[in-house]
N, CA, C and O atoms as a GROMACS GRO file, in nm:
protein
  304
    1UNK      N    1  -2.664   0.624   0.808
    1UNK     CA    2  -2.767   0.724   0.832
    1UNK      C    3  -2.728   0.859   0.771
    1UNK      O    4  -2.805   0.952   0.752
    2UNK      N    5  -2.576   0.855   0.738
    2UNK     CA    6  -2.528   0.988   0.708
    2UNK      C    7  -2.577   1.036   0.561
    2UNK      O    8  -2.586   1.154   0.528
    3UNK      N    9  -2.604   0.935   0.487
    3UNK     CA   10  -2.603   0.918   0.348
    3UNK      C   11  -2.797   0.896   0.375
    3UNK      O   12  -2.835   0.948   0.270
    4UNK      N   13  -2.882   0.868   0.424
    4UNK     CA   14  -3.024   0.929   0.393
    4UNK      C   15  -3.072   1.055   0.458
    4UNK      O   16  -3.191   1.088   0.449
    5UNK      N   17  -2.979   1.128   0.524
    5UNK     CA   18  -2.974   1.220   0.542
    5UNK      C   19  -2.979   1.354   0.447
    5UNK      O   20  -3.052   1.453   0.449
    6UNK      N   21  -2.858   1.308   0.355
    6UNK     CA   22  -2.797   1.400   0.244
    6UNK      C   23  -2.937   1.338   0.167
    6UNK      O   24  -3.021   1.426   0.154
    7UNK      N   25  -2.969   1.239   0.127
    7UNK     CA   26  -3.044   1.166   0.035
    7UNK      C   27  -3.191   1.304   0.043
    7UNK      O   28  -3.249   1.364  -0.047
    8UNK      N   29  -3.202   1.309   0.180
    8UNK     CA   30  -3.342   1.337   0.222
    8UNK      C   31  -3.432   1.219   0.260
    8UNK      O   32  -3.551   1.248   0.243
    9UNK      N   33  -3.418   1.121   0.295
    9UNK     CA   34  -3.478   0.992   0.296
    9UNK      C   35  -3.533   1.006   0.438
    9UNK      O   36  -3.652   0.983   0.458
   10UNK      N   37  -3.435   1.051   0.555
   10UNK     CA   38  -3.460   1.052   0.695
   10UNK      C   39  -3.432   1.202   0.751
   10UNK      O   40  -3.365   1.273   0.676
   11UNK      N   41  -3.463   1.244   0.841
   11UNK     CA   42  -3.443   1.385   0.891
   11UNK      C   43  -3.369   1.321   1.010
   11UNK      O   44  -3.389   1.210   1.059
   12UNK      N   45  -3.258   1.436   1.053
   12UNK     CA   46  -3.188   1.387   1.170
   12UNK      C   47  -3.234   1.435   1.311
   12UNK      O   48  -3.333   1.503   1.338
   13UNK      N   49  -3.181   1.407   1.359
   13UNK     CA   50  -3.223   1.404   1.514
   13UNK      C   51  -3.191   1.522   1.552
   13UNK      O   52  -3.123   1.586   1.472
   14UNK      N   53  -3.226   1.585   1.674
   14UNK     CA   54  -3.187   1.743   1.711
   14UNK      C   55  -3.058   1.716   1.732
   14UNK      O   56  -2.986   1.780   1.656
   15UNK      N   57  -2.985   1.629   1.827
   15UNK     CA   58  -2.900   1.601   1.852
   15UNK      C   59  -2.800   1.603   1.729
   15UNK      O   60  -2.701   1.676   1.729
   16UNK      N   61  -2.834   1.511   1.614
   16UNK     CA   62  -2.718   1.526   1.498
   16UNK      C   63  -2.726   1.673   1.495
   16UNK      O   64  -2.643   1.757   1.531
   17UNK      N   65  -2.867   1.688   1.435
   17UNK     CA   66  -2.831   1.868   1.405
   17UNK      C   67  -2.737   1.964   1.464
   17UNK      O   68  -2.647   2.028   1.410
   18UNK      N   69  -2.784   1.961   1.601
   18UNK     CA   70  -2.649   2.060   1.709
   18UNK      C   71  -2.498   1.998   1.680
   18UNK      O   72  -2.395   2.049   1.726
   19UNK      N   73  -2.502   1.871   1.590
   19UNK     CA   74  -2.305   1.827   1.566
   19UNK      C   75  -2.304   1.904   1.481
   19UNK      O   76  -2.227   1.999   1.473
   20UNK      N   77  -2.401   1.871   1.391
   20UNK     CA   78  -2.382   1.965   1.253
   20UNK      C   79  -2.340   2.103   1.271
   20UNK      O   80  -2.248   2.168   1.222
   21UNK      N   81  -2.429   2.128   1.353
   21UNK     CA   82  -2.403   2.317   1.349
   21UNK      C   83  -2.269   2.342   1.418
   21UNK      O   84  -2.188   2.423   1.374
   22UNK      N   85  -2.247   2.265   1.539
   22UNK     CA   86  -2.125   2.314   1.615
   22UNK      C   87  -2.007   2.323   1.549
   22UNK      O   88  -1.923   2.412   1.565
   23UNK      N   89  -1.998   2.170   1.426
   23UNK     CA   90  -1.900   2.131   1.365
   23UNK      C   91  -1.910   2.266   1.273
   23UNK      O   92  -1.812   2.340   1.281
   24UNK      N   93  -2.002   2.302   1.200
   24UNK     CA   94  -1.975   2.444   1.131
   24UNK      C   95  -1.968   2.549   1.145
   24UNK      O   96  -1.980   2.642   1.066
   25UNK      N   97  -1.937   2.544   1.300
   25UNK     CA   98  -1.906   2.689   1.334
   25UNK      C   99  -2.020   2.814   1.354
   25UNK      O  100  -2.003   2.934   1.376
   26UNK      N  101  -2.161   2.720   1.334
   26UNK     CA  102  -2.258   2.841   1.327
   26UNK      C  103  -2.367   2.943   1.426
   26UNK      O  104  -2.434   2.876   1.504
   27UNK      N  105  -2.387   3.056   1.430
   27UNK     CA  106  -2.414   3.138   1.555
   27UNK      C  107  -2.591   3.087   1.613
   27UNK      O  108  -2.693   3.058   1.551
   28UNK      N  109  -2.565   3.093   1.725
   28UNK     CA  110  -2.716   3.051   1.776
   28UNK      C  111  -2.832   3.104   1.664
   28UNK      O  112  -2.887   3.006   1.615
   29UNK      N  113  -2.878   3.212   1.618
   29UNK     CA  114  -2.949   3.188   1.548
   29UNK      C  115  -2.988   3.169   1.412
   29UNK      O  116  -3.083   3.212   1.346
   30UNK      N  117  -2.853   3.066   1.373
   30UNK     CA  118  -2.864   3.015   1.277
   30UNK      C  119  -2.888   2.857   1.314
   30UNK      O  120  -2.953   2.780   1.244
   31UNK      N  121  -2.839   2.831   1.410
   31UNK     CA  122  -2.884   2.675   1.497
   31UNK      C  123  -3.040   2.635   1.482
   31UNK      O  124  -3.114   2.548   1.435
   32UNK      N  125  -3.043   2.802   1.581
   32UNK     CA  126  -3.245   2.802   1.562
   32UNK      C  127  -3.297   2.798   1.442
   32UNK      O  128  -3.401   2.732   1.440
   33UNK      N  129  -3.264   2.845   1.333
   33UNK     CA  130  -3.316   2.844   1.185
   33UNK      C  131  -3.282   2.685   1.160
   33UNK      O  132  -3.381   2.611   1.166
   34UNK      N  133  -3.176   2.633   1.138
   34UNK     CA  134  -3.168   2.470   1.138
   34UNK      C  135  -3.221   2.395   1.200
   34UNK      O  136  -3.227   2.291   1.135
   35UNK      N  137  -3.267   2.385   1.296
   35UNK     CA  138  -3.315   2.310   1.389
   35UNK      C  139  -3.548   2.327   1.299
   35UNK      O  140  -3.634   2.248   1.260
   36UNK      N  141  -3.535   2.452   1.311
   36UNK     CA  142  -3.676   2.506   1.229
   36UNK      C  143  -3.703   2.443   1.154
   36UNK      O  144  -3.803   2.375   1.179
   37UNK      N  145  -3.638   2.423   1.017
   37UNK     CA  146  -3.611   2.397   0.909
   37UNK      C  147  -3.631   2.251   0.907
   37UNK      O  148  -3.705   2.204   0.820
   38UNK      N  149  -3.558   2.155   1.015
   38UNK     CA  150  -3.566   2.057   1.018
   38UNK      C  151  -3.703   1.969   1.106
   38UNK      O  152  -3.716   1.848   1.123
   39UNK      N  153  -3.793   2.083   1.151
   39UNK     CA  154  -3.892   2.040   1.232
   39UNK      C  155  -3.855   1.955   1.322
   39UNK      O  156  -3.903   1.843   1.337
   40UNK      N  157  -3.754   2.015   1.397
   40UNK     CA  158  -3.710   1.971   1.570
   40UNK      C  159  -3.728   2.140   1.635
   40UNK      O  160  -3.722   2.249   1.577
   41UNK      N  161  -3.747   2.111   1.750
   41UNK     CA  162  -3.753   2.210   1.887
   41UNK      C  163  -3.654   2.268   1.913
   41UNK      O  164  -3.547   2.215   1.941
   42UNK      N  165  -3.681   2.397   1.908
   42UNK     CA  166  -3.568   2.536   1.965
   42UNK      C  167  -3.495   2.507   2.033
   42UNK      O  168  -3.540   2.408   2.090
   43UNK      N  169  -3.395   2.531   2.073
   43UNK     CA  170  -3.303   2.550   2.160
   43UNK      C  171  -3.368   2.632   2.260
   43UNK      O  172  -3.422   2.738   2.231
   44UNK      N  173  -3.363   2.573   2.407
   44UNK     CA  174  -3.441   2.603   2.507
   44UNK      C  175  -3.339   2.626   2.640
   44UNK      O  176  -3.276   2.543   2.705
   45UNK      N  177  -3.348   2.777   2.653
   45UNK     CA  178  -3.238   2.859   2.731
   45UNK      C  179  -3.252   2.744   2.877
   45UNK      O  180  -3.152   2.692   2.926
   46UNK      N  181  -3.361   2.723   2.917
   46UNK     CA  182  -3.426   2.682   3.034
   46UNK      C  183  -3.377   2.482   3.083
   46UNK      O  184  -3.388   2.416   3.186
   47UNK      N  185  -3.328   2.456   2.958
   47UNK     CA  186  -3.296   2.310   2.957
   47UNK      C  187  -3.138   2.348   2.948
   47UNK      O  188  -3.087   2.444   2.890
   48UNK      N  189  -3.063   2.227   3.037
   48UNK     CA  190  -2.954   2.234   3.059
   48UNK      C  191  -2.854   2.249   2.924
   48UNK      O  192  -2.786   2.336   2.870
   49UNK      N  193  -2.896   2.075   2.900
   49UNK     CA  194  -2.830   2.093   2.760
   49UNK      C  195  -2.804   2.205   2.637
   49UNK      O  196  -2.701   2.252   2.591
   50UNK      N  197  -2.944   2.226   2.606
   50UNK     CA  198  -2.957   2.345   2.523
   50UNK      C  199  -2.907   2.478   2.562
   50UNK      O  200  -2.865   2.555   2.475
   51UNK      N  201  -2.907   2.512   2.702
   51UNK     CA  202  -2.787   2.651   2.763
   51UNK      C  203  -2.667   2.633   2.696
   51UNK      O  204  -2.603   2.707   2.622
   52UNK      N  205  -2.640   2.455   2.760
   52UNK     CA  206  -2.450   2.442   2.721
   52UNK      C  207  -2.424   2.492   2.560
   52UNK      O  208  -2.326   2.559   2.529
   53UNK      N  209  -2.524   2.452   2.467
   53UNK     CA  210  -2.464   2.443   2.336
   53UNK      C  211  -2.500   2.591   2.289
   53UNK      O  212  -2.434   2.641   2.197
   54UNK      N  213  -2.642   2.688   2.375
   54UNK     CA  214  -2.572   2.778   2.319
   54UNK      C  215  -2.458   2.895   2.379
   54UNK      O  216  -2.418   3.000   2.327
   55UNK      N  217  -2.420   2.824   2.525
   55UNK     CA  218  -2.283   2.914   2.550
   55UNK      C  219  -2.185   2.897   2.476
   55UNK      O  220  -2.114   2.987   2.431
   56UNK      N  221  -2.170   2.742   2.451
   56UNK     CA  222  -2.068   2.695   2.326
   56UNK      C  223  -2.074   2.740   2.178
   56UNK      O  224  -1.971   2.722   2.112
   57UNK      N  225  -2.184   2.799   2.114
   57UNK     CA  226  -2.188   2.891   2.005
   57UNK      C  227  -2.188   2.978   2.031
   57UNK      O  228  -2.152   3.039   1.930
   58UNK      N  229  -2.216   3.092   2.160
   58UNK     CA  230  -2.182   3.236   2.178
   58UNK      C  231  -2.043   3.255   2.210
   58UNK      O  232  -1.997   3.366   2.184
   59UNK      N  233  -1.989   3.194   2.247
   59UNK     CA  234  -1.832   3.185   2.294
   59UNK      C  235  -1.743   3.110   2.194
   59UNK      O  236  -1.623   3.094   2.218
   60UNK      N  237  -1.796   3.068   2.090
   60UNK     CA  238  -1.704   3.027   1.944
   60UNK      C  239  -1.659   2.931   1.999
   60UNK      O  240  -1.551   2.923   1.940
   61UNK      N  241  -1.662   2.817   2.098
   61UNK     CA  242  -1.586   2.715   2.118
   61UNK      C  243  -1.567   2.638   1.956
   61UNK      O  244  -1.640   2.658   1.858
   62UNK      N  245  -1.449   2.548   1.964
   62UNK     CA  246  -1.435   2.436   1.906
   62UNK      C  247  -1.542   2.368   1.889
   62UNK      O  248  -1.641   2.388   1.959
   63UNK      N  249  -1.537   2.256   1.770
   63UNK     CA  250  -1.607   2.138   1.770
   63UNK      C  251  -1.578   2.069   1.919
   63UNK      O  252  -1.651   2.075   2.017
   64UNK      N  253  -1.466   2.010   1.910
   64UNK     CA  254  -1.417   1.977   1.987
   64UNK      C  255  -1.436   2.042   2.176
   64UNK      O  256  -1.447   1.958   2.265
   65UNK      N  257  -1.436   2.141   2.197
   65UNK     CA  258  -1.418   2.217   2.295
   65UNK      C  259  -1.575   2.211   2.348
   65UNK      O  260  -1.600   2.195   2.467
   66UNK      N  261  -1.681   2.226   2.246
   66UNK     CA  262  -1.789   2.253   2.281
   66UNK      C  263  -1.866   2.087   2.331
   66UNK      O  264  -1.961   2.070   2.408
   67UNK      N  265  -1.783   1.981   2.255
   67UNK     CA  266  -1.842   1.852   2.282
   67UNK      C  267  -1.837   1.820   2.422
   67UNK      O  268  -1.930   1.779   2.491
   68UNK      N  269  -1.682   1.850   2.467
   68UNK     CA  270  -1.638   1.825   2.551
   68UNK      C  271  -1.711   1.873   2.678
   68UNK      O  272  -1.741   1.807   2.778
   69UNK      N  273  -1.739   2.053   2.643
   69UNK     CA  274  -1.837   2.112   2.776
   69UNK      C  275  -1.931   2.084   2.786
   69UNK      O  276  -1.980   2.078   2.899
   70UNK      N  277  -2.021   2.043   2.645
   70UNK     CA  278  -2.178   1.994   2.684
   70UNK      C  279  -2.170   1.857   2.728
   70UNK      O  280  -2.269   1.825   2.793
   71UNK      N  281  -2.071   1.750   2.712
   71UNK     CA  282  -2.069   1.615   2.755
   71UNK      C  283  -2.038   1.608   2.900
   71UNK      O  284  -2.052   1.499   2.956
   72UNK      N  285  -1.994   1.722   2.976
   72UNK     CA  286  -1.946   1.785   3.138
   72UNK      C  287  -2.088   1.771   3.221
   72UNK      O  288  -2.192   1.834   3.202
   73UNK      N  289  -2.061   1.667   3.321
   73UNK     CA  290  -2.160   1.715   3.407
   73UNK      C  291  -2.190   1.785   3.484
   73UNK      O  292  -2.091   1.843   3.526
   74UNK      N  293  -2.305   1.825   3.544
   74UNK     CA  294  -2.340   1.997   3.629
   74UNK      C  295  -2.246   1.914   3.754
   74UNK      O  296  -2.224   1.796   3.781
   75UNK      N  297  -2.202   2.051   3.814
   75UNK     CA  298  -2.119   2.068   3.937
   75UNK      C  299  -2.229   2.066   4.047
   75UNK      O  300  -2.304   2.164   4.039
   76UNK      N  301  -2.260   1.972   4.157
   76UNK     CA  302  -2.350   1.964   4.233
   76UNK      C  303  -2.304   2.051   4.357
   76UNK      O  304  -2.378   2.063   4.455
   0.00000   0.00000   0.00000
């Protein structure tokens, strides 16, 4: 899938996208411009997930660091 991606053949999922961006290090609103670009849905302060990844780009986590906190489940 990685290779019709690059191709342009398939558009990726929001989900790849946010690896993409995390893996490159890039600031929430450049996420939002990628995510645009790719005709997937904003990053949405109000949805869990989408908080985690962008505390994990306002706070420069790791690839790694940031997988790890958004893969964390909420503390009940």
């Amino acid at each position: 899938s990685g290779y019709q991606i690059l191709n342009g053949t398939r558009m990726p999922t929001k989900n790849q996208i946010i690896c993409i961006g995390l893996y490159l290090g890039v600031t929430v609103e450049q996420m939002q411009q990628l995510l645009r670009i790719c005709g997937r849905e904003s990053l949405y302060i109000r949805n869990i997930e989408d908080a985690k990844v962008m505390y994990a780009l306002e706070h420069k986590y790791s690839y790694e660091q940031a997988m790890e906190f958004i893969s964390s489940s909420q503390p009940k």
